[in-house]
GUGU-372224 format. One record per residue: residue number from 1; residue in one letter; x, z, y of N, C-alpha, C in turn. Coordinates in nm, 4 decimals. Layout:
<nodes>
{node NUM, A, {X, Z, Y}, {X, Z, Y}, {X, Z, Y}}
...
</nodes>
This chain:
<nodes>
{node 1, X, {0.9996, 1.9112, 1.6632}, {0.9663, 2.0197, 1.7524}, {0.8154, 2.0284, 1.7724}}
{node 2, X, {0.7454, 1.9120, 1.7841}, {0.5944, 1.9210, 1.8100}, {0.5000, 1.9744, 1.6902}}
{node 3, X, {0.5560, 1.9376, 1.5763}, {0.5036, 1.9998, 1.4225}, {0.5246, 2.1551, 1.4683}}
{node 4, X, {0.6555, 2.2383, 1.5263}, {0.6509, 2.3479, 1.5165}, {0.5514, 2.4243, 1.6078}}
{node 5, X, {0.5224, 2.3446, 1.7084}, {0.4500, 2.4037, 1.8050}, {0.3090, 2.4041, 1.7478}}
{node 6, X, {0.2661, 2.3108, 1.6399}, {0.1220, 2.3326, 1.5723}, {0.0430, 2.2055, 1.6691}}
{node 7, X, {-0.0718, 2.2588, 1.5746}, {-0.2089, 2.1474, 1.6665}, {-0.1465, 1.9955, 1.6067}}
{node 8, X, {-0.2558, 1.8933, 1.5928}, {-0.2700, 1.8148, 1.5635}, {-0.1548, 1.7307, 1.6806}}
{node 9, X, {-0.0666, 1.5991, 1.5457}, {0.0312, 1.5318, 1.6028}, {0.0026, 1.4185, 1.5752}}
{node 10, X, {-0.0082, 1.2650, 1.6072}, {0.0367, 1.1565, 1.5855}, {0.1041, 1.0698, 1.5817}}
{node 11, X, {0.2081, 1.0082, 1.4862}, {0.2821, 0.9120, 1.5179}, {0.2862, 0.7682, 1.5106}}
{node 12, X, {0.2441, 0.6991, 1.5987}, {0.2369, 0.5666, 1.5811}, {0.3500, 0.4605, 1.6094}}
{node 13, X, {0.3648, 0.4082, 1.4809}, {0.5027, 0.2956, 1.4719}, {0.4194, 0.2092, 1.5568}}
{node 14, X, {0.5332, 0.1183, 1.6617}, {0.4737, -0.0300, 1.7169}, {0.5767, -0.0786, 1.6750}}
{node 15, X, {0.4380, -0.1879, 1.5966}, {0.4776, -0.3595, 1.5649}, {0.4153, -0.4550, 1.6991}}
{node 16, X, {0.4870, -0.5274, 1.7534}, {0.4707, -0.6360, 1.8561}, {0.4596, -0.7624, 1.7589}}
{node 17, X, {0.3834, -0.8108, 1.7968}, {0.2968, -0.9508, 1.7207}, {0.2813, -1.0549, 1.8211}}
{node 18, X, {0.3724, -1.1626, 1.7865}, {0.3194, -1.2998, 1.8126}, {0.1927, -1.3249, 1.7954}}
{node 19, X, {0.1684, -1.4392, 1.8964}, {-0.0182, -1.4893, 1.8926}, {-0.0064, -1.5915, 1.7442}}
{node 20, X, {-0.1122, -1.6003, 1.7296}, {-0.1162, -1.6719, 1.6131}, {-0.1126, -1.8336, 1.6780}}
{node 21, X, {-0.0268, -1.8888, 1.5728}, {-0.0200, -2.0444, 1.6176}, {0.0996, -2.0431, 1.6729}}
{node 22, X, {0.1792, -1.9461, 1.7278}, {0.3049, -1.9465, 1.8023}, {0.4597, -1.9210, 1.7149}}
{node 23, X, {0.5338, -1.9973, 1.7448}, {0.6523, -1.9757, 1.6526}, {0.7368, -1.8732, 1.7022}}
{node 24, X, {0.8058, -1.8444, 1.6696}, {0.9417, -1.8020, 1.7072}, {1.0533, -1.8108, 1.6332}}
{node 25, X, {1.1631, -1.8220, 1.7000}, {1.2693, -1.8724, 1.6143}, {1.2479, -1.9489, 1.4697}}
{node 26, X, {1.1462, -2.0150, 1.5150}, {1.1455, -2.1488, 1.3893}, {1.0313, -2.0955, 1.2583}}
{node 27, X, {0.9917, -1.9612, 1.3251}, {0.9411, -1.8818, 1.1616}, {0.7871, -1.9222, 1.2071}}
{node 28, X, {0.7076, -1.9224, 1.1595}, {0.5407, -1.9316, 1.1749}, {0.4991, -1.7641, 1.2411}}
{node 29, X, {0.4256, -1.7138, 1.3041}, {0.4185, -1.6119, 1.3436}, {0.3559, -1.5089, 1.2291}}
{node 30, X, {0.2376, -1.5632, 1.1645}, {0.2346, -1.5112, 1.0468}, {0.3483, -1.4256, 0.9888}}
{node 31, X, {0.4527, -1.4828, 0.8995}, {0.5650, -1.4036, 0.8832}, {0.5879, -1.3002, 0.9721}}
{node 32, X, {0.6468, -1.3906, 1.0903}, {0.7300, -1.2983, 1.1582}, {0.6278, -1.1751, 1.1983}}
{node 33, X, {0.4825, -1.1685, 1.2354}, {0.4286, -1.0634, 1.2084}, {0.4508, -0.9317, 1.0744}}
{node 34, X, {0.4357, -0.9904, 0.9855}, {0.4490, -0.8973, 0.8483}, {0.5794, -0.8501, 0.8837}}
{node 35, X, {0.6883, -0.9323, 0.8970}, {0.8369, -0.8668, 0.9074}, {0.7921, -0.7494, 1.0512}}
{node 36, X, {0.7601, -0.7505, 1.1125}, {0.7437, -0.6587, 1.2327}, {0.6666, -0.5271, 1.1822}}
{node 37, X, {0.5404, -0.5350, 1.0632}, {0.4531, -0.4933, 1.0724}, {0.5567, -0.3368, 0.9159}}
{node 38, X, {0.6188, -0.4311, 0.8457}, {0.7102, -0.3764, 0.7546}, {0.8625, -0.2717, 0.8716}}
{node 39, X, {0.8613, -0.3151, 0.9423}, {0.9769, -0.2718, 1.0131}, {0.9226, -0.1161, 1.0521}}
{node 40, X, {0.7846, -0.1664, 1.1045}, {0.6952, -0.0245, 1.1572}, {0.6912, 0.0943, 1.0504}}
{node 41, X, {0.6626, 0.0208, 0.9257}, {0.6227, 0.1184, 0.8124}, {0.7539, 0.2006, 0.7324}}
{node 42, X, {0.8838, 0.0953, 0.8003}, {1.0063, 0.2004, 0.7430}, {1.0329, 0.2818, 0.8698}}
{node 43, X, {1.0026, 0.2448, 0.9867}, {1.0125, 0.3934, 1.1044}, {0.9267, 0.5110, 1.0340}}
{node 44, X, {0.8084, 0.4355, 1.0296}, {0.7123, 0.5530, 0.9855}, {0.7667, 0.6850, 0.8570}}
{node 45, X, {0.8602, 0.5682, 0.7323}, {0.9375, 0.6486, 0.6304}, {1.0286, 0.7329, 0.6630}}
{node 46, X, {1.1010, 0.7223, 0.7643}, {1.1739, 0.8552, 0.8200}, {1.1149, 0.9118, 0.8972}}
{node 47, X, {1.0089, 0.9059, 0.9542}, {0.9242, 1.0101, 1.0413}, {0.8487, 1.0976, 0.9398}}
{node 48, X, {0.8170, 1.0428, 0.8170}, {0.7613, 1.1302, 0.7039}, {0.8452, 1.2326, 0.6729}}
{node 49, X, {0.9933, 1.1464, 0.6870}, {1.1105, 1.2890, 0.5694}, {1.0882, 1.3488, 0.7094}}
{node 50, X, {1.0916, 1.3251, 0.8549}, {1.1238, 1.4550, 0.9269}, {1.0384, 1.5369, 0.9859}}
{node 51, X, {0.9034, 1.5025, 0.9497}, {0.7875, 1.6074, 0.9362}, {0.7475, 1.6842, 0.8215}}
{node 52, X, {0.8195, 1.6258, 0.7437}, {0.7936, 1.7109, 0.5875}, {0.6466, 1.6679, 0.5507}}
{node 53, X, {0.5927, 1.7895, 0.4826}, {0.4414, 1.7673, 0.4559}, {0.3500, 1.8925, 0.5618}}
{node 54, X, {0.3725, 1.8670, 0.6750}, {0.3668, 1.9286, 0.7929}, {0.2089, 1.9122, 0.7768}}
{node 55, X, {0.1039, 1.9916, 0.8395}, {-0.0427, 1.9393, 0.8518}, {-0.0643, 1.9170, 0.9836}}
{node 56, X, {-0.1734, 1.8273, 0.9875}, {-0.2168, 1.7807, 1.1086}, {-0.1405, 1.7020, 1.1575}}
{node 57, X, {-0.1053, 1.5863, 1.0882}, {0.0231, 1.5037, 1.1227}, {-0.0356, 1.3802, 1.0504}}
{node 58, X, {-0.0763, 1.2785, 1.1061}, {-0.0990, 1.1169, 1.1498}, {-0.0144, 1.0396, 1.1527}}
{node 59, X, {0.0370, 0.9417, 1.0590}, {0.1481, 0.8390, 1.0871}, {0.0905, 0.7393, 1.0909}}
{node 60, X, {0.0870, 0.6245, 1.1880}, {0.0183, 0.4713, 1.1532}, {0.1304, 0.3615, 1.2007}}
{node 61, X, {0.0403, 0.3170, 1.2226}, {0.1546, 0.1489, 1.3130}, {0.0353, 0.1134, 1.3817}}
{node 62, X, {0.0747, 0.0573, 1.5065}, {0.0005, -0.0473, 1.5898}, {0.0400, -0.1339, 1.6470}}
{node 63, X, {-0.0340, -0.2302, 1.5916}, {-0.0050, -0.4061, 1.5608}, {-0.0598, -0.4073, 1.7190}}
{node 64, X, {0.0496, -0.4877, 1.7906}, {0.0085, -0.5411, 1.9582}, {0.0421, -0.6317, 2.0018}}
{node 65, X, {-0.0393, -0.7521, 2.0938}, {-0.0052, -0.8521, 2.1200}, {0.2000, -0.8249, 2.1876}}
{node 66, X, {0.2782, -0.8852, 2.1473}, {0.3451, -0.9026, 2.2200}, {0.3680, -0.9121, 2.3871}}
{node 67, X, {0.2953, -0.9677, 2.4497}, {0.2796, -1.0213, 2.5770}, {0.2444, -0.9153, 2.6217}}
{node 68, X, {0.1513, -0.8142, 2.6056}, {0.0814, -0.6910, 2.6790}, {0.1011, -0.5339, 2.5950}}
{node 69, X, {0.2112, -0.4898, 2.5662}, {0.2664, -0.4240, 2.5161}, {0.1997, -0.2455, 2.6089}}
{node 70, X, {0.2176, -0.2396, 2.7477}, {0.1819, -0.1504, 2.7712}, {0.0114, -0.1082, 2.8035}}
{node 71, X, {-0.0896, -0.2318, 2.8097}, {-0.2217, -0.1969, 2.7723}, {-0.2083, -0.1570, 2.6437}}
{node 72, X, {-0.1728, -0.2435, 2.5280}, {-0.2403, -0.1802, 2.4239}, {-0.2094, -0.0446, 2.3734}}
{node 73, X, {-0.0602, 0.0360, 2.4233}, {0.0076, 0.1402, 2.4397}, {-0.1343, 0.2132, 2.4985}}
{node 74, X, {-0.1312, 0.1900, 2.5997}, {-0.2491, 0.3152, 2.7170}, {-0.4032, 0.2660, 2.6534}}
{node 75, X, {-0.4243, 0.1775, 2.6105}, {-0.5578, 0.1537, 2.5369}, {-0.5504, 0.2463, 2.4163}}
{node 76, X, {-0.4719, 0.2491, 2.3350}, {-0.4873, 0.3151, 2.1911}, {-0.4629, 0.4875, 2.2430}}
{node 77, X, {-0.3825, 0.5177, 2.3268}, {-0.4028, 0.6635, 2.3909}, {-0.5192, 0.6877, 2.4489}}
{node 78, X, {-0.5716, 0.6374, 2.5112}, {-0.6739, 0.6677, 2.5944}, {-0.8137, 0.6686, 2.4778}}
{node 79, X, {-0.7944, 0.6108, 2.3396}, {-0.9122, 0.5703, 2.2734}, {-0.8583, 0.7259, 2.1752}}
{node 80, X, {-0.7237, 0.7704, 2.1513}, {-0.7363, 0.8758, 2.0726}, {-0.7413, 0.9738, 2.1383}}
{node 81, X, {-0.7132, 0.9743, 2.2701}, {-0.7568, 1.0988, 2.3904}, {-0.6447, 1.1861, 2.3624}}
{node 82, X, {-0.5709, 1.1240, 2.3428}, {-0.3855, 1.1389, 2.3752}, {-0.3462, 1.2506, 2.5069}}
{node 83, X, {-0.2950, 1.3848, 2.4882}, {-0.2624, 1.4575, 2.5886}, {-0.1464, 1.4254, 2.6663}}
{node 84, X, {-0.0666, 1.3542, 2.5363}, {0.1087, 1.3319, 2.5790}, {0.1408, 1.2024, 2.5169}}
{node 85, X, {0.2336, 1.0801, 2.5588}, {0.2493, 1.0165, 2.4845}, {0.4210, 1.0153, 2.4603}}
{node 86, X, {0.4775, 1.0300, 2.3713}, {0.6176, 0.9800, 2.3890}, {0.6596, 0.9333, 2.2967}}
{node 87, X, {0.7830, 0.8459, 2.3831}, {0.8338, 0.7519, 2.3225}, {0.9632, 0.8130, 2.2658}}
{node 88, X, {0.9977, 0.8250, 2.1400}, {1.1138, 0.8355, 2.0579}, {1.2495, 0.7776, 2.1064}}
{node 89, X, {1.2509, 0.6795, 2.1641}, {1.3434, 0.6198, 2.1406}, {1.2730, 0.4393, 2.2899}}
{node 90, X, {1.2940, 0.4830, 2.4011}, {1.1966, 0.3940, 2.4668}, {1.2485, 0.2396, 2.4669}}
{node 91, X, {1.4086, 0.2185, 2.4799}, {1.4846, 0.1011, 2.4916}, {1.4128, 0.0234, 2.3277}}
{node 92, X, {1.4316, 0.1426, 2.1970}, {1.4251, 0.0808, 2.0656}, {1.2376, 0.0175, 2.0357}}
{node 93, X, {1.1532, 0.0608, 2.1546}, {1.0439, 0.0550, 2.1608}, {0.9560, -0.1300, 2.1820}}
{node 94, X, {1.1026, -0.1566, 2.2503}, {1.0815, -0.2921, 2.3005}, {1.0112, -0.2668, 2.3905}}
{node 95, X, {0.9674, -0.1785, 2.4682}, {0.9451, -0.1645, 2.6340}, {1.0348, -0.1984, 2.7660}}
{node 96, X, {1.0774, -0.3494, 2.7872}, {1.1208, -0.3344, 2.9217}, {1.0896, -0.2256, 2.9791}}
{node 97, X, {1.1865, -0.2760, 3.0878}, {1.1844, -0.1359, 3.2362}, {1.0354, -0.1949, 3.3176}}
{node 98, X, {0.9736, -0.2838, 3.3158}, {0.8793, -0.3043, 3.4168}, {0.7906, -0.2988, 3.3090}}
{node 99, X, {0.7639, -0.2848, 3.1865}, {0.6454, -0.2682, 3.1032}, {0.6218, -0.1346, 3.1077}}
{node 100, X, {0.7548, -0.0682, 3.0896}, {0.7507, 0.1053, 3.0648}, {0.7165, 0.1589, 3.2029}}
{node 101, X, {0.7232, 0.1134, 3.3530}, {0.6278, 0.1503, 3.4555}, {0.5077, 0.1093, 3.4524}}
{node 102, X, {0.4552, -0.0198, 3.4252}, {0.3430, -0.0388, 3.3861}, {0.2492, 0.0413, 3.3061}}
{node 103, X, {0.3238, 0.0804, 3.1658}, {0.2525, 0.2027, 3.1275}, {0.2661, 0.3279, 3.1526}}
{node 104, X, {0.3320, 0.3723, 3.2433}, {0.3256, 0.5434, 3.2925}, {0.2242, 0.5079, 3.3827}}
{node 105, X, {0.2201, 0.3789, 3.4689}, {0.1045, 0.3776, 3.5417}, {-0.0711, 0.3782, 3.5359}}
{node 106, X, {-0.0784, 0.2929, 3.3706}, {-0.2201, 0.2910, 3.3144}, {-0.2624, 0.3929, 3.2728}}
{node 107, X, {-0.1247, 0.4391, 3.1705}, {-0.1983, 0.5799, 3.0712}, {-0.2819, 0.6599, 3.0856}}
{node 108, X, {-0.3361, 0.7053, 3.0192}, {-0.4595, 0.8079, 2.9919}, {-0.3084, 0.9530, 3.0479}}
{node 109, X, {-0.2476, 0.9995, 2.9832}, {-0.2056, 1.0987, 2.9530}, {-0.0260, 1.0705, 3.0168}}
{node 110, X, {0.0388, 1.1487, 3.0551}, {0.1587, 1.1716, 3.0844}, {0.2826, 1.1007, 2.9619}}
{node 111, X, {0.3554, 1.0357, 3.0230}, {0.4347, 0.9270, 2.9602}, {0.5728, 0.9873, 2.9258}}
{node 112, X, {0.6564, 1.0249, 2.8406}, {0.7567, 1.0931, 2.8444}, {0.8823, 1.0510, 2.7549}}
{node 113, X, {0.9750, 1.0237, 2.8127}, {1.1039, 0.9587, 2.7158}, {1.1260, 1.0935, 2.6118}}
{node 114, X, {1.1388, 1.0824, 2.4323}, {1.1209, 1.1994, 2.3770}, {1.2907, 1.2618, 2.3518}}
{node 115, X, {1.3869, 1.2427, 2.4321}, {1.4627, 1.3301, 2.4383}, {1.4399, 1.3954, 2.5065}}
{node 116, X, {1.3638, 1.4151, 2.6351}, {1.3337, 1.4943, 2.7296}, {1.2010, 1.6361, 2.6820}}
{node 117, X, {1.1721, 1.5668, 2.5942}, {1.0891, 1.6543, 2.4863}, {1.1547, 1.7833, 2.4067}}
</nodes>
């Protein structure tokens, strides 16, 4: 819907990243980063088929500490001067309920679950 409305769109996959040096479930974080960082880049592959070759359309990933999920959310909006931010899909986002107030509270720009879109 936002491709149809025109004007420049961005979509950014989040990958959540372990600190380095930290395990999880037995894996070195290393890995388990790349596996996170690959997970982002196949969201991103169906966000391609469903923008088509639309213009003015931005796909990335952003790699974020785990632990602080909604700064680096309202940091990377606020640094692209983000009008709207929404979330696709907010539960699949890995945003707790007290992270996802946390960031409607920091944001640069108005926070919006994207079915409500």
């Amino acid at each position: 819907e936002a491709v149809r409305a025109g004007g420049p769109l961005r979509v950014v996959a989040l990958a959540p990243e372990e600190r380095p040096l930290r395990a999880c479930c037995g894996m070195q974080s290393g890995y388990w980063n790349s596996v996170q960082r690959e997970m982002a880049e196949t969201e991103l592959a169906r966000a391609r088929l469903a923008v088509e070759d639309a213009e003015d359309v931005t796909l990335e990933v952003l790699a974020f500490d785990v632990v602080h999920p909604a700064r680096a959310i309202a940091q990377y909006a606020a640094k692209l001067g983000a009008r709207l931010v929404v979330l696709a899909d907010p539960r699949a986002s890995g945003l707790g309920r007290r992270a996802l107030r946390k960031l409607r509270g920091s944001s640069p720009a108005p926070v919006v679950d994207g079915a409500a879109v």
